[in-house]
NUMI-552570 format. One line per 5 residues: their letters; for each residue x, y, z of C-alpha. Coordinates in pm, 1 decimal. Each point is the difference from the previous one (the first is absolute). Layout:
NUMI-552570
a	X/Y/Z ~ ... .
end
This chain:
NUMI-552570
xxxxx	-1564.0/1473.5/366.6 ~ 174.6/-280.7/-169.4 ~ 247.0/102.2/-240.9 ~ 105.3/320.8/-143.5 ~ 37.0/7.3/-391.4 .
xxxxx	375.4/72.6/28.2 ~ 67.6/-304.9/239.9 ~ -177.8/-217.0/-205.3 ~ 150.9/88.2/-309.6 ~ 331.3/-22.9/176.8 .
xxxxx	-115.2/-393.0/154.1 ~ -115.7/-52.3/-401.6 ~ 428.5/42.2/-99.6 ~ 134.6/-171.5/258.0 ~ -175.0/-313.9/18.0 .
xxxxx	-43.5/-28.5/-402.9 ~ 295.2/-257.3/-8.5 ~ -277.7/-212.8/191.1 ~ -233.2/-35.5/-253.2 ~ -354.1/229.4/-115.7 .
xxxxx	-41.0/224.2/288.8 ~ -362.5/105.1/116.4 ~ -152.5/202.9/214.2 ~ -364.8/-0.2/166.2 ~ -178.4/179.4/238.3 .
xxxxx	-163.8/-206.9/294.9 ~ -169.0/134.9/344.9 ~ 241.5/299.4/21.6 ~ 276.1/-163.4/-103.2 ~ 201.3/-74.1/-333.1 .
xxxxx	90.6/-378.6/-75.0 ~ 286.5/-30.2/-202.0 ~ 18.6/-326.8/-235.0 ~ 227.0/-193.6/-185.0 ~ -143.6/-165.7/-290.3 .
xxxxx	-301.2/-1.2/152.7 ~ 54.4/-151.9/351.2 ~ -7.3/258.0/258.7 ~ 359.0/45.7/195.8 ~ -33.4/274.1/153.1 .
xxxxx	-147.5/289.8/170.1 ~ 28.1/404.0/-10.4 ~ -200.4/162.0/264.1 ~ 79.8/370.8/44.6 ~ 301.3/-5.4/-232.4 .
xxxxx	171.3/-263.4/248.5 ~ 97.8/-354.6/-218.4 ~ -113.7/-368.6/177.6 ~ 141.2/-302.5/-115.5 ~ -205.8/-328.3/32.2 .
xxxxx	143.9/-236.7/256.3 ~ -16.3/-383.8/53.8 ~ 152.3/-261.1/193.4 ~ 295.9/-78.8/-282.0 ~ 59.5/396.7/-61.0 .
xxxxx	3.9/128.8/359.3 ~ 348.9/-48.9/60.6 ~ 91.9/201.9/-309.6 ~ -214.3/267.3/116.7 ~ 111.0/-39.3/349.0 .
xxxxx	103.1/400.0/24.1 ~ -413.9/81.9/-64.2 ~ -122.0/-178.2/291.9 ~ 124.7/276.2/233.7 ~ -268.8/226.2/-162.9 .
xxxxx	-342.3/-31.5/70.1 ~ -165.3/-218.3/-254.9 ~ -327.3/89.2/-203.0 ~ -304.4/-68.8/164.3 ~ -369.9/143.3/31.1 .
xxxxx	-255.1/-45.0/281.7 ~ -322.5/-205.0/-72.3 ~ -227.7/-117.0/232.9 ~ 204.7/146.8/351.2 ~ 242.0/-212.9/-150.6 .
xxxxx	382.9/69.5/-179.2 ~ 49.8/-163.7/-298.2 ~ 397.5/-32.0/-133.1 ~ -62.4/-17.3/-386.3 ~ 422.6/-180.1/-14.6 .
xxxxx	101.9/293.4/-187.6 ~ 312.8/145.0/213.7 ~ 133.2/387.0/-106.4 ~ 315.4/24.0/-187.6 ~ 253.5/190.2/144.2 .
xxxxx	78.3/324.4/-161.8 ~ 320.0/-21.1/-68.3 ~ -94.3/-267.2/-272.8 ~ -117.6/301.7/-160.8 ~ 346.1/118.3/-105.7 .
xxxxx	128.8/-384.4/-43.1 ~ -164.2/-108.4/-325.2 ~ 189.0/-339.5/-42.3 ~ -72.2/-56.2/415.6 ~ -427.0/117.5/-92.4 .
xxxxx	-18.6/-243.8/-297.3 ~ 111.3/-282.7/212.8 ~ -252.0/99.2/302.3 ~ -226.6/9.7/-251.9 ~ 51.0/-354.2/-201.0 .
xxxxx	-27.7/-148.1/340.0 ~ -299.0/146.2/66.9 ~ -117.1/-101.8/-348.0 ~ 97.7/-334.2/66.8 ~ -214.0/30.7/321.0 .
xxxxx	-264.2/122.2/-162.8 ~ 42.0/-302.6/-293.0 ~ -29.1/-220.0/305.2 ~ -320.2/129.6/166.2 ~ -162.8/-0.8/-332.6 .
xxxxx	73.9/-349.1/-106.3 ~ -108.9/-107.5/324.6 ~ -341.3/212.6/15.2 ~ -87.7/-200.9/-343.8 ~ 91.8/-319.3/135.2 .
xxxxx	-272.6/54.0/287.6 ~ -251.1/165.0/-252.1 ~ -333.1/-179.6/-30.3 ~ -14.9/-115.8/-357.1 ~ -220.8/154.4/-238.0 .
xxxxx	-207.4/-245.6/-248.6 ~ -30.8/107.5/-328.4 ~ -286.4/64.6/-180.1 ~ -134.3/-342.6/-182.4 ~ 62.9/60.0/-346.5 .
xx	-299.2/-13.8/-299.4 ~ 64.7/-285.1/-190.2 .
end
């Protein structure tokens, strides 16, 4: 299960000072986006914030919960996301700021996936 209808509308309120809030189903789980860039994570009605290198320290408090990962191959695979803590639940100013870092993460990630993105050509045009 990835997110009830009652969480999610509840995740759709509190991050709307962020910006358009989406949400959309993916292998079990529910990815929750911010203008279209995916920051986070809801996987049985628990909340994962995207983590990098510049937000970890922020996040710090996540890292002593497991983070997301699935098994491919033999093999554990950490996907960065790390799970919010709870109690961020009943914080609303303290969840929007986990969650603009994690936007800003996920800003970061993006920017850099389309730097390292083969080019596509363009169709010649008809003259």
């Amino acid at each position: 299960m990835g997110i009830s209808d009652s969480f999610a509308e509840f995740l759709r309120e509190q991050l709307a000072p962020l910006g358009r809030i989406s949400m959309r189903r993916m292998f079990g789980k529910t990815g929750l986006f911010c203008d279209g860039v995916m920051f986070g994570i809801v996987s049985d009605n628990t909340l994962y914030f995207r983590v990098d290198d510049h937000n970890r320290e922020i996040l710090r408090e996540a890292a002593s919960f497991p983070p997301l990962t699935y098994e491919k191959g033999g093999r554990t695979i950490d996907l960065s996301f790390w799970r919010a803590p709870e109690r961020l639940l009943d914080e609303p100013d303290e969840l929007i700021f986990w969650a603009r870092a994690a936007l800003a993460a996920a800003r970061r990630v993006a920017a850099k996936r389309m730097q390292t993105a083969p080019r596509r050509r363009s169709k010649p045009r008809p003259e």
